[in-house]
LOVOKE-750802 format. One record per residue (C-alpha): residue number from 1; x, y, z; chain. Coordinates in Angstrom, 2 decimals, m for minus. Layout:
<pts>
<NUM,<X,Y,Z>,'A'>
...
</pts>
This chain:
<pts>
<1,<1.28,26.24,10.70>,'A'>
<2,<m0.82,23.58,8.59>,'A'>
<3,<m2.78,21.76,11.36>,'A'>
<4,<m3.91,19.11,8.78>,'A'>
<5,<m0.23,18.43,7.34>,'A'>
<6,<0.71,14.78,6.48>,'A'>
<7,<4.35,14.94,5.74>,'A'>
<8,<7.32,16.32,8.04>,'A'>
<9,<10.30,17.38,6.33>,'A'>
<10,<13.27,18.45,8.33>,'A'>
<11,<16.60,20.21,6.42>,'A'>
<12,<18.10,23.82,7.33>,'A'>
<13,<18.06,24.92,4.07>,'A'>
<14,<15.64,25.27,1.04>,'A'>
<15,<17.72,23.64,m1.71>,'A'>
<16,<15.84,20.02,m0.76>,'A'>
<17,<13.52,20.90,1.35>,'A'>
<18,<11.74,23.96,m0.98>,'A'>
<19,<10.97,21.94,m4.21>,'A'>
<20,<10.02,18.93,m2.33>,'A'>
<21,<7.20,20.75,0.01>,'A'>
<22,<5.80,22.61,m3.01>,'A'>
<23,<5.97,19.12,m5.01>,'A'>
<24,<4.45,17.02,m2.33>,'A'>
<25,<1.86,19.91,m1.43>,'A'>
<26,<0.74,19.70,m5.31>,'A'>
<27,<0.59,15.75,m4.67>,'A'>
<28,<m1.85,15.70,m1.78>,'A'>
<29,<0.98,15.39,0.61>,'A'>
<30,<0.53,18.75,2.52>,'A'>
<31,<3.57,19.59,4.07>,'A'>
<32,<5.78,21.25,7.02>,'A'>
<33,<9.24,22.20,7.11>,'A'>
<34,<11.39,21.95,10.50>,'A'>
<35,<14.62,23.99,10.42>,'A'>
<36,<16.05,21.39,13.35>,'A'>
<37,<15.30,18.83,15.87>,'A'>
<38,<13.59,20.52,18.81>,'A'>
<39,<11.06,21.95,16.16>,'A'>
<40,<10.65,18.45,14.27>,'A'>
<41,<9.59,16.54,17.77>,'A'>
<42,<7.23,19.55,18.84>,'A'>
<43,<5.38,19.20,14.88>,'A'>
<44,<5.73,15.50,15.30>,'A'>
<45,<4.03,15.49,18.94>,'A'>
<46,<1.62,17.96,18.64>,'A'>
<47,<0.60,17.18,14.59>,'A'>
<48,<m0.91,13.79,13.32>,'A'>
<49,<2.00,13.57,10.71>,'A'>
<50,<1.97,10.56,8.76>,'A'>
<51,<5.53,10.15,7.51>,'A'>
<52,<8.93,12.08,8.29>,'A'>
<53,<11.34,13.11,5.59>,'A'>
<54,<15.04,13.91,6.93>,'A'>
<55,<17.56,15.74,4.43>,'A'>
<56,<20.99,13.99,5.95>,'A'>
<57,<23.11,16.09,4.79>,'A'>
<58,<21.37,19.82,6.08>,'A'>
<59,<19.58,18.54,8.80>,'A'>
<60,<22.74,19.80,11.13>,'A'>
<61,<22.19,16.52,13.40>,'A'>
<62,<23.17,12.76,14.07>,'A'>
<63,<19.95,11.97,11.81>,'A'>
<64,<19.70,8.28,13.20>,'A'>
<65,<19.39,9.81,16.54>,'A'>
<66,<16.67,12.34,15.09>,'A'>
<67,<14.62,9.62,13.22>,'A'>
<68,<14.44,7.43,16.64>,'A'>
<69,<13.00,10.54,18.34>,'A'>
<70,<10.63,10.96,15.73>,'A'>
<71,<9.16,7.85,16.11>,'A'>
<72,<8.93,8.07,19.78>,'A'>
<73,<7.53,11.36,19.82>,'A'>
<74,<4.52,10.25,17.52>,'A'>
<75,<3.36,6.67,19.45>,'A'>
<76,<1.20,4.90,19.56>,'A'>
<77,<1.55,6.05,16.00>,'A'>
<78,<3.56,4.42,14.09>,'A'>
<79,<5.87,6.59,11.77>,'A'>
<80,<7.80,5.78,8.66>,'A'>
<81,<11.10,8.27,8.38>,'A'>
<82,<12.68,8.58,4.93>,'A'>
<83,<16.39,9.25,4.27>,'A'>
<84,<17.42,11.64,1.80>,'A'>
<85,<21.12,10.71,0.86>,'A'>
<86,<23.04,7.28,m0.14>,'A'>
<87,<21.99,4.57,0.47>,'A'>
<88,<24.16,2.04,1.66>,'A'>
<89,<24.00,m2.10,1.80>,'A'>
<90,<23.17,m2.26,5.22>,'A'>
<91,<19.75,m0.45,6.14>,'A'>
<92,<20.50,3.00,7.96>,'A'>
<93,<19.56,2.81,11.61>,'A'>
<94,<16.61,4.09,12.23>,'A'>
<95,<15.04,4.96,8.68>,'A'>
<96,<12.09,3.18,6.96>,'A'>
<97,<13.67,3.63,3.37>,'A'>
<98,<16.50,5.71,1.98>,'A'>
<99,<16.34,7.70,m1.19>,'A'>
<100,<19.31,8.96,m3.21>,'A'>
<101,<19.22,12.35,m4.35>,'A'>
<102,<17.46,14.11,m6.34>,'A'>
<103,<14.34,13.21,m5.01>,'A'>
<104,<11.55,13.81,m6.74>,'A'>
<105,<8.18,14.65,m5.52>,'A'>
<106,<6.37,12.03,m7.17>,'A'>
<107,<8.99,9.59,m6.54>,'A'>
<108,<8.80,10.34,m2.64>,'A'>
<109,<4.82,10.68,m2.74>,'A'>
<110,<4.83,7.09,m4.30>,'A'>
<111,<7.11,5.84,m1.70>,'A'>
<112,<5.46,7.75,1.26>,'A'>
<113,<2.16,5.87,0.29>,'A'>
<114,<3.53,2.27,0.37>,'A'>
<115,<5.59,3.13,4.14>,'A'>
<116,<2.28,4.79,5.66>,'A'>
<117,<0.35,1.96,4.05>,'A'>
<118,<2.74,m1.06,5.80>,'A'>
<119,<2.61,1.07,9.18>,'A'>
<120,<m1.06,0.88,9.22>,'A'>
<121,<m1.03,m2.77,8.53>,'A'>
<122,<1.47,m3.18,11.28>,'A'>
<123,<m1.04,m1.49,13.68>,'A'>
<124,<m3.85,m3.24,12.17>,'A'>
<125,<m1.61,m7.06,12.76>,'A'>
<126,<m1.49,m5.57,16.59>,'A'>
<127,<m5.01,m5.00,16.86>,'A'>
<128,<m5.99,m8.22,15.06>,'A'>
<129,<m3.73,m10.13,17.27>,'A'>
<130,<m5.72,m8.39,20.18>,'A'>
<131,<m8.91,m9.26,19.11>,'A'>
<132,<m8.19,m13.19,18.13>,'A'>
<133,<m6.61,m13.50,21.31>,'A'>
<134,<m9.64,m12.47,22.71>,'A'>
<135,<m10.93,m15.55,21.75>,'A'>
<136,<m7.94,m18.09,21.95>,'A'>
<137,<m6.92,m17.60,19.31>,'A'>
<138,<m3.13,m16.62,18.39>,'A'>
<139,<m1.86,m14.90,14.75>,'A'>
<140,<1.43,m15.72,13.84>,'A'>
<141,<3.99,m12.97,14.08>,'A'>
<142,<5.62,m12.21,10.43>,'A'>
<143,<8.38,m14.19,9.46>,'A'>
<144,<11.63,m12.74,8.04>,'A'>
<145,<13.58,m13.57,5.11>,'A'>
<146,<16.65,m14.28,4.66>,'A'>
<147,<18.47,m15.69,1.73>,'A'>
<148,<19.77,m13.15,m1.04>,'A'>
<149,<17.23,m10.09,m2.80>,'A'>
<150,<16.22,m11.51,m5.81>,'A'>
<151,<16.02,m9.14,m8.59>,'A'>
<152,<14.64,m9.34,m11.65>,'A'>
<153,<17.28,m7.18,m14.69>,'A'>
<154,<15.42,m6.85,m18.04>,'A'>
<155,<16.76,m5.45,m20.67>,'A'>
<156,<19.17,m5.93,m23.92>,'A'>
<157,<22.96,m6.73,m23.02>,'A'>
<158,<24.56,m2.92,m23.02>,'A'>
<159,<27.34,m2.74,m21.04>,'A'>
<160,<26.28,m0.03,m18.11>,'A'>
<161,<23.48,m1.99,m18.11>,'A'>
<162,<25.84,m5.24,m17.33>,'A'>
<163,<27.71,m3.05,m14.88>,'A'>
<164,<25.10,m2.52,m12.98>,'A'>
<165,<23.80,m6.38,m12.92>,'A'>
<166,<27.16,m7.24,m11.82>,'A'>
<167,<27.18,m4.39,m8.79>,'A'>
<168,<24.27,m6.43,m8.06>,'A'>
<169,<25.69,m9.68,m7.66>,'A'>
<170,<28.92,m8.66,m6.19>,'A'>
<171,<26.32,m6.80,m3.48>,'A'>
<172,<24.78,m10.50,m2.83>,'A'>
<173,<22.03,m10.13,m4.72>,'A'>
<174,<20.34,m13.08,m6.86>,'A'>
<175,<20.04,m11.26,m10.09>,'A'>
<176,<18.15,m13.02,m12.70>,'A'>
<177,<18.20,m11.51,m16.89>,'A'>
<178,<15.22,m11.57,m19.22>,'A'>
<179,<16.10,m9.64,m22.32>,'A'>
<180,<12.57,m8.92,m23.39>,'A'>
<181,<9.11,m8.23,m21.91>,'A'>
<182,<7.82,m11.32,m22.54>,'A'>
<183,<10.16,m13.41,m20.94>,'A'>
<184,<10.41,m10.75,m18.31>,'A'>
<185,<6.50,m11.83,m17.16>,'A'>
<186,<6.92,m15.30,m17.46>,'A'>
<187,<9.66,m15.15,m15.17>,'A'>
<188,<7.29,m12.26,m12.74>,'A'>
<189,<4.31,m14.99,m13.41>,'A'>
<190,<6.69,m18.63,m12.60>,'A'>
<191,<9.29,m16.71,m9.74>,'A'>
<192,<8.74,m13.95,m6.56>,'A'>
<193,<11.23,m11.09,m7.18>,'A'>
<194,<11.72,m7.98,m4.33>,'A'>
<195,<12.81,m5.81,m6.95>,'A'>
<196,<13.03,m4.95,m11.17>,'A'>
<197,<15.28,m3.53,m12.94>,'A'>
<198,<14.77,m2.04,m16.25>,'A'>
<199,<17.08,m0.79,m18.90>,'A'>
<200,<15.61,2.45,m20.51>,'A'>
<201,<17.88,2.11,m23.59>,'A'>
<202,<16.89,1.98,m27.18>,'A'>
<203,<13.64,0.58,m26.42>,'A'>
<204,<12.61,3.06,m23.74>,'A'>
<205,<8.87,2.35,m24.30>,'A'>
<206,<8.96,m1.45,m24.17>,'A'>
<207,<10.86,m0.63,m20.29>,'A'>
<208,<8.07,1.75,m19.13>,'A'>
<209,<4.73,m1.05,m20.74>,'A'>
<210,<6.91,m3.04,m18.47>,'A'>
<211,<6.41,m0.86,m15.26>,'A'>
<212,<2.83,m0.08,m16.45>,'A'>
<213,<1.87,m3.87,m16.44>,'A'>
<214,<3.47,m4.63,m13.27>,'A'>
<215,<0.82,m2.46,m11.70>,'A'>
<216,<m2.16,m3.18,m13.38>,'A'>
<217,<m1.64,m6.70,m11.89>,'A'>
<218,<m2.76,m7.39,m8.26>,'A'>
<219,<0.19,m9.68,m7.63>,'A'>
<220,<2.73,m7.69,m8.99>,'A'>
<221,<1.60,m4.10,m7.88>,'A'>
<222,<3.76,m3.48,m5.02>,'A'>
<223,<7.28,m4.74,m6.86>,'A'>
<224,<9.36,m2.01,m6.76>,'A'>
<225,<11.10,m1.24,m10.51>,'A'>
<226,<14.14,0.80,m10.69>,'A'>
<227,<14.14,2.39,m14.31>,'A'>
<228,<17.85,2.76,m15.63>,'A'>
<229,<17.67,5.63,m18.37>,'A'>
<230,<20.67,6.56,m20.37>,'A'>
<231,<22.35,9.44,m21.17>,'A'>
<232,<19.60,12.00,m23.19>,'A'>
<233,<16.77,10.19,m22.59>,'A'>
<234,<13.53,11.69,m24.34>,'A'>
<235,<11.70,10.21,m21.01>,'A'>
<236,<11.20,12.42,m18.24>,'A'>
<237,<11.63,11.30,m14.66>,'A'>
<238,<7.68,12.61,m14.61>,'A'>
<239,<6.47,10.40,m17.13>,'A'>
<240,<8.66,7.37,m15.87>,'A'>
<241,<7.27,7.53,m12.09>,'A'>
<242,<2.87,8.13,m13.58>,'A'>
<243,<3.91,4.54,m15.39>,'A'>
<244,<4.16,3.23,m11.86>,'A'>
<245,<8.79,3.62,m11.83>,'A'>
<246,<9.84,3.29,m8.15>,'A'>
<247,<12.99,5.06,m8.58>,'A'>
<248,<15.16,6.71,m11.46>,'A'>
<249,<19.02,6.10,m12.61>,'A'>
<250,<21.50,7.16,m14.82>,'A'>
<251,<24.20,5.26,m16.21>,'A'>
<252,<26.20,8.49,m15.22>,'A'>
<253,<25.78,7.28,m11.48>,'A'>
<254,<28.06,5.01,m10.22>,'A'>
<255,<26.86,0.97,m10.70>,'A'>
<256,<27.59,0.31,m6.99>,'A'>
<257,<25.71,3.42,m6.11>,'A'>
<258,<22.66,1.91,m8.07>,'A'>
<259,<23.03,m1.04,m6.90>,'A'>
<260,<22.69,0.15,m3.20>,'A'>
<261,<19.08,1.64,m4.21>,'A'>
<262,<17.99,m1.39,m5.92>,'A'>
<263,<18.70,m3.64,m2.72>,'A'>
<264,<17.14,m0.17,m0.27>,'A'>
<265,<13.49,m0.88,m2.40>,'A'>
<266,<14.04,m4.62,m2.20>,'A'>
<267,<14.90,m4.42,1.53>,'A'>
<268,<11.51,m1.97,2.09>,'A'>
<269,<9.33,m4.77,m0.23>,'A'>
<270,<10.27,m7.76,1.63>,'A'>
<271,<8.66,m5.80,4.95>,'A'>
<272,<5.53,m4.56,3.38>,'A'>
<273,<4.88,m8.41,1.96>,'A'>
<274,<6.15,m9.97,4.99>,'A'>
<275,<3.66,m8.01,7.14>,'A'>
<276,<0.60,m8.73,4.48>,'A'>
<277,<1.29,m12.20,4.98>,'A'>
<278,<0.96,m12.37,8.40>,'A'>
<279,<m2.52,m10.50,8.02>,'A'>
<280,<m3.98,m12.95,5.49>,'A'>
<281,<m3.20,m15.42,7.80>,'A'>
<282,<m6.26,m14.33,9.93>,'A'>
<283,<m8.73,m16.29,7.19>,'A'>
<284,<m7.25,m19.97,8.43>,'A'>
<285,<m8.20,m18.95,12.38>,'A'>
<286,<m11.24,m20.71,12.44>,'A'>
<287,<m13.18,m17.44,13.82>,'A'>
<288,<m13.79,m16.36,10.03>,'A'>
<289,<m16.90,m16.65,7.94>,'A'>
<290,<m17.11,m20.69,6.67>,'A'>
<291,<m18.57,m19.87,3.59>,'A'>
<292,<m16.67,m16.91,2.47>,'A'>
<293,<m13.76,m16.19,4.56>,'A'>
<294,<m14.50,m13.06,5.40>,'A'>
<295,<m14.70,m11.48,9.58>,'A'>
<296,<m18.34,m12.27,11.02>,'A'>
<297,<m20.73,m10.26,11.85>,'A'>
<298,<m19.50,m10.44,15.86>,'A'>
<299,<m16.09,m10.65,15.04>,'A'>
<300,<m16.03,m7.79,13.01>,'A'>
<301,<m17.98,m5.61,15.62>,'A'>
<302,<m15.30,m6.12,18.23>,'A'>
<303,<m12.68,m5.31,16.14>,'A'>
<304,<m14.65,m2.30,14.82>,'A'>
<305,<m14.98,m1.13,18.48>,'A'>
<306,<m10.92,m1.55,19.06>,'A'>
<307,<m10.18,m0.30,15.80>,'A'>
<308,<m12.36,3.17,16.58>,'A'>
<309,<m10.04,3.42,20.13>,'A'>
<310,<m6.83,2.98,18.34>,'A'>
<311,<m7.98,5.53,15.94>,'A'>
<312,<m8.23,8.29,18.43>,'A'>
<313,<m5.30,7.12,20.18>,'A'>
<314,<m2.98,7.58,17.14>,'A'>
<315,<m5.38,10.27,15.69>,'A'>
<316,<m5.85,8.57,12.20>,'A'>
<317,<m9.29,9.07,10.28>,'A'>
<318,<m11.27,5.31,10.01>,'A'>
<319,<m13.94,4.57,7.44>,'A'>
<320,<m16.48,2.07,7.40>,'A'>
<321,<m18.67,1.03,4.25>,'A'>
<322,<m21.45,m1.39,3.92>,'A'>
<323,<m21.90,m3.42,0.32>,'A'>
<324,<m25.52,m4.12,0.00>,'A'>
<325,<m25.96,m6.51,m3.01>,'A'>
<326,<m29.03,m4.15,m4.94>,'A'>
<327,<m32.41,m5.08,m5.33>,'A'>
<328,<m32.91,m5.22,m9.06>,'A'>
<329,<m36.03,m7.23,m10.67>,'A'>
<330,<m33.81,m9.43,m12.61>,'A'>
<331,<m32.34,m11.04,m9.37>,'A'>
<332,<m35.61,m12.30,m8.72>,'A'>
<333,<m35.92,m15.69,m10.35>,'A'>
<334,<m32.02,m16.02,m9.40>,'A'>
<335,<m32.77,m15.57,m5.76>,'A'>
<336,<m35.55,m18.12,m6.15>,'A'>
<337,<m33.47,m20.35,m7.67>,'A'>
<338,<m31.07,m20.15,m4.24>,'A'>
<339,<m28.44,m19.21,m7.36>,'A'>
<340,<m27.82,m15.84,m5.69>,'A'>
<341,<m26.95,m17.84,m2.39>,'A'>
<342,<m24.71,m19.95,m4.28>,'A'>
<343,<m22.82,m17.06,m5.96>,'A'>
<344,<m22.53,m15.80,m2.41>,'A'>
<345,<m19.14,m17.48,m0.86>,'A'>
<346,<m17.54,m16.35,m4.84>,'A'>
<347,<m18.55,m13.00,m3.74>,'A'>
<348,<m17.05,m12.54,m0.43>,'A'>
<349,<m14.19,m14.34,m1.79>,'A'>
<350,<m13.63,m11.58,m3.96>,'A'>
<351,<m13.98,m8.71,m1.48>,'A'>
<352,<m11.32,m10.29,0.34>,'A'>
<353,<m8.94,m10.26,m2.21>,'A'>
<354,<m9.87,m6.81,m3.59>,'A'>
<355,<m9.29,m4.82,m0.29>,'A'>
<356,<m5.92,m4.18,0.97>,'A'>
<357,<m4.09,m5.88,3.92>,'A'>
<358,<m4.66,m3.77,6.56>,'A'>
<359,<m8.55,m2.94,5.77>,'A'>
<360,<m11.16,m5.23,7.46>,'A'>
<361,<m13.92,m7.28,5.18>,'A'>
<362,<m16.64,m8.88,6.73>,'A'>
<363,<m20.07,m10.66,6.06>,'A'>
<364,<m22.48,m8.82,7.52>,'A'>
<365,<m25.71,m10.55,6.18>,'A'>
<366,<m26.70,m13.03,3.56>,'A'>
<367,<m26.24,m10.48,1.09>,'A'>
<368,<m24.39,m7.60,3.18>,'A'>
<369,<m20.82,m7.08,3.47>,'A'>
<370,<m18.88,m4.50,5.45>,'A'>
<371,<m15.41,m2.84,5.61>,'A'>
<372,<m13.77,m0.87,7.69>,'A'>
<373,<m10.54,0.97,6.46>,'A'>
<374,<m8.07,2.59,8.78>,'A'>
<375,<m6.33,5.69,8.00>,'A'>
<376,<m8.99,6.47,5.38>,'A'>
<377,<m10.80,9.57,4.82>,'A'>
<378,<m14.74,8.56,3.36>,'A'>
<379,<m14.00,9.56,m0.19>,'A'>
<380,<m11.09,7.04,m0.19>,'A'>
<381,<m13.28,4.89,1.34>,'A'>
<382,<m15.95,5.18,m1.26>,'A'>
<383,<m13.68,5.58,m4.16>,'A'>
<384,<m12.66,1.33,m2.45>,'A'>
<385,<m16.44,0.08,m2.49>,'A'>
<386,<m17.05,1.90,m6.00>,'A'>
<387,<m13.52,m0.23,m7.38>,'A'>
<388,<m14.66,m3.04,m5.84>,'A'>
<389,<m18.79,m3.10,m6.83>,'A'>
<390,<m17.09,m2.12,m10.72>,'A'>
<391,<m15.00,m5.39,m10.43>,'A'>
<392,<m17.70,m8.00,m8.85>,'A'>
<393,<m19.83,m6.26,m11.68>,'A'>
<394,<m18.04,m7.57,m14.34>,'A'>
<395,<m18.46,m10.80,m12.66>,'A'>
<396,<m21.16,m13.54,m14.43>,'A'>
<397,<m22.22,m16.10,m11.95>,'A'>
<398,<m23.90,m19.12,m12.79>,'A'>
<399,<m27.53,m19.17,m13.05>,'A'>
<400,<m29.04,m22.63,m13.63>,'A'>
<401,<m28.96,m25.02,m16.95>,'A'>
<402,<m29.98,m23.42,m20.02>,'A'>
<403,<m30.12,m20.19,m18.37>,'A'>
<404,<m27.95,m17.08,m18.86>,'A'>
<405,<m25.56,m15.97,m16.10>,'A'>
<406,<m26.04,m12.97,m14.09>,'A'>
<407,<m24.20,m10.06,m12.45>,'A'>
<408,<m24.54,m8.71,m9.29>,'A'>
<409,<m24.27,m5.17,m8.53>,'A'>
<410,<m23.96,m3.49,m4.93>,'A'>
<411,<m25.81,m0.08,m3.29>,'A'>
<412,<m22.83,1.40,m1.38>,'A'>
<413,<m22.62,3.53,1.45>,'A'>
<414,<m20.08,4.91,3.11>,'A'>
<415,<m19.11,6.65,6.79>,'A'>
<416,<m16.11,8.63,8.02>,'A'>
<417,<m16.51,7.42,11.98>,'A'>
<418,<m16.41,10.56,14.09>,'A'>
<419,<m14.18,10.29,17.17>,'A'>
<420,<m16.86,10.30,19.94>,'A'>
<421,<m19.10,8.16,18.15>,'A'>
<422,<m20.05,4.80,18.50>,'A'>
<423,<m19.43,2.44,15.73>,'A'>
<424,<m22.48,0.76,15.41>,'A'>
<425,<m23.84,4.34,15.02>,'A'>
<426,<m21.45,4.89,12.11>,'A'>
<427,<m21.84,1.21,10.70>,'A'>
<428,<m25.86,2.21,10.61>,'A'>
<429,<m24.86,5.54,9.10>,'A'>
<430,<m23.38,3.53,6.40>,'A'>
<431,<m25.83,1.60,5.89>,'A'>
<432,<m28.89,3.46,5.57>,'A'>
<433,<m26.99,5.40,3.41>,'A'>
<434,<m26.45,2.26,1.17>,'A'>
<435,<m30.34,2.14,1.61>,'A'>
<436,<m31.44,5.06,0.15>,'A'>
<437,<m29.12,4.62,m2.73>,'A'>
<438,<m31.08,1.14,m2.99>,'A'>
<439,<m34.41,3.79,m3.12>,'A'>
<440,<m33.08,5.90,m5.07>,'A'>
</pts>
């Protein structure tokens, strides 16, 4: 048995659960299989599984039932449980998200990483609330939506294409047409969608540059988009899910059916935003850095300190990385000027909006900034400060009249908290590791 596996599935036979293991195992998402429930608790209990996938049909029991004891066996942790089989309009009882088969191992992988990802942030809203309220301070508790999914259909005007935008609006949904890309992003730029829609007909590459923009934009990245390919399709469910495709039809599958999965990825967006909302809200509690809106340096060490217990409580790896603006000769006469100072609230700004929702950013110095990232191994963690150093790099900030701008570049270091240590220990690891990078 795997001791380091991520990813529970549970089915009594191979004919799901085979591919999918060896798919997700290629994928990073090491795997175990559970033959039925009493094995699926004990893996769940005595393994720090990240995310549970449940084969309806095989599993050979009441799978709502299953999923709840799932969850309970892996608190404090929390765990997202995945549904292979329909999906219906109503959200299954007890499942995170429902897939319709076949599932495909990147399509599951992709999925698997945005549920993990909102159950972190949920634990990390918890622990924020803790810490505020620590200091009278209260964080609002996410808000839920209501009103109809909105959903964005692009595409030209074929019929199973207008089948399936009427299954949409017969299920409630707000469905909205754009027959071409660009008035696809104006409406993704002027409206908020949960989900989109795109018709993989003649113009199968103009559908996936679609997909592909969507997540090479910050705003748009987590908008699920439901590819509809039609019959013979040169474009393989492979290539359509590496251009960033949520999910995969076929006019072949019943419009209702389709329908049902457009409204399941809406239903799972609308929590993931709801909960990042509720953690942004942390920058307007008065406790955060003036200047750049980032923790402070006390702040931050308390919630380091409760973020470290939670992590051995629910036996996830945390990260911590320091962001030490580098020492180069040109920043001299910049630093005189106090135009290195000014540049600094732009900065911090930036780092805020460049980490994810549930990671912590905070202003450790005038020109030292910290993270810590839960559920984050240190390559991950570096791989984040690299991302975010390459983006502030391309960055010119003002340096005076008549003078030209300058960048700012960061020494990094990075370090995977151990779960006896103390975090300032691993915050100084961090940090003299930015230092001799700085040497170096």
């Amino acid at each position: 048995m795997p001791i380091d596996a991520r990813v529970l599935i549970v089915a009594r036979d191979d004919n799901l659960a085979g591919p999918l293991a060896r798919g997700l195992d290629n994928l990073g998402w090491r795997s175990i299989t559970a033959r039925g429930p009493y094995a699926a608790v004990a893996a769940t209990g005595d393994l720090a599984i990240e995310a549970a996938v449940i084969d309806i049909k095989s599993c050979g029991h009441d799978a709502s039932e299953l999923a709840a004891r799932l969850k309970a066996a892996s608190e404090p942790r929390r765990l997202p449980v995945v549904a292979i089989g329909e999906p219906g309009l109503d959200p299954t009882p007890g499942f995170d998200l429902t897939l319709a088969p076949p599932a495909y191992p990147v399509q599951v992988a992709l999925r698997l990483e945005s549920l993990v990802r909102t159950a972190v942030a949920e634990e990390e809203f918890e622990l924020r609330q803790e810490t505020f309220g620590d200091r009278g301070r209260r964080l609002e508790l996410p808000e839920d939506h209501d009103g109809p999914y909105r959903i964005l259909a692009v595409g030209e005007p074929a019929p199973q294409f207008l089948a399936l935008s009427n299954a949409l609006a017969a299920a409630g949904t707000d469905v909205v047409g754009a027959f071409t890309a660009y008035t696809a992003f104006d409406y993704l730029h002027e409206r908020a969608f949960d989900a989109v829609v795109l018709w993989g007909g003649e113009n199968q590459a103009e559908a996936l540059s679609i997909a592909a923009g969507m997540r090479r934009n910050t705003r748009l990245f987590h908008v699920p988009a439901l590819l509809y390919l039609k019959q013979g399709s040169q474009v393989t469910h492979a290539e359509a899910f590496a251009k960033g495709v949520s999910d995969v039809a076929s006019p072949e599958t019943l419009a209702a059916d389709t329908a049902r999965r457009v409204v399941e990825l809406g239903r799972a967006y609308r929590r993931q935003n709801m909960i990042r909302r509720a953690l942004e809200r942390a920058r307007s509690s008065g406790l955060m850095d003036a200047a750049t809106g980032l923790f402070t340096r006390d702040l931050f060490a308390a919630h380091l300190v409760r973020l470290a217990q939670a992590a051995r409580l629910r036996r996830r790896r945390l990260s911590v990385c320091v962001l030490r603006v580098a020492d180069r000769p040109e920043l001299a006469r910049v630093r005189a000027g106090g135009w290195l100072d000014r540049a600094v609230p732009q900065i911090g700004s930036m780092i805020g909006r460049l980490v994810r929702a549930e990671d912590t950013a905070a202003r450790l110095g005038p020109e030292v900034f910290g993270l810590a990232l839960p559920a984050t191994r240190a390559a991950q963690a570096a791989a984040a400060g690299e991302r975010i150093s390459a983006v502030i790099a391309c960055t010119a900030f003002e340096a005076g009249p008549d003078k030209p701008p300058f960048v700012v570049e960061f020494d990094i270091g990075v370090a995977e908290v151990d779960p006896e240590e103390n975090t300032a220990r691993a915050l100084e690891r961090a940090a003299a590791k930015a230092l001799q990078r700085e040497a170096g």
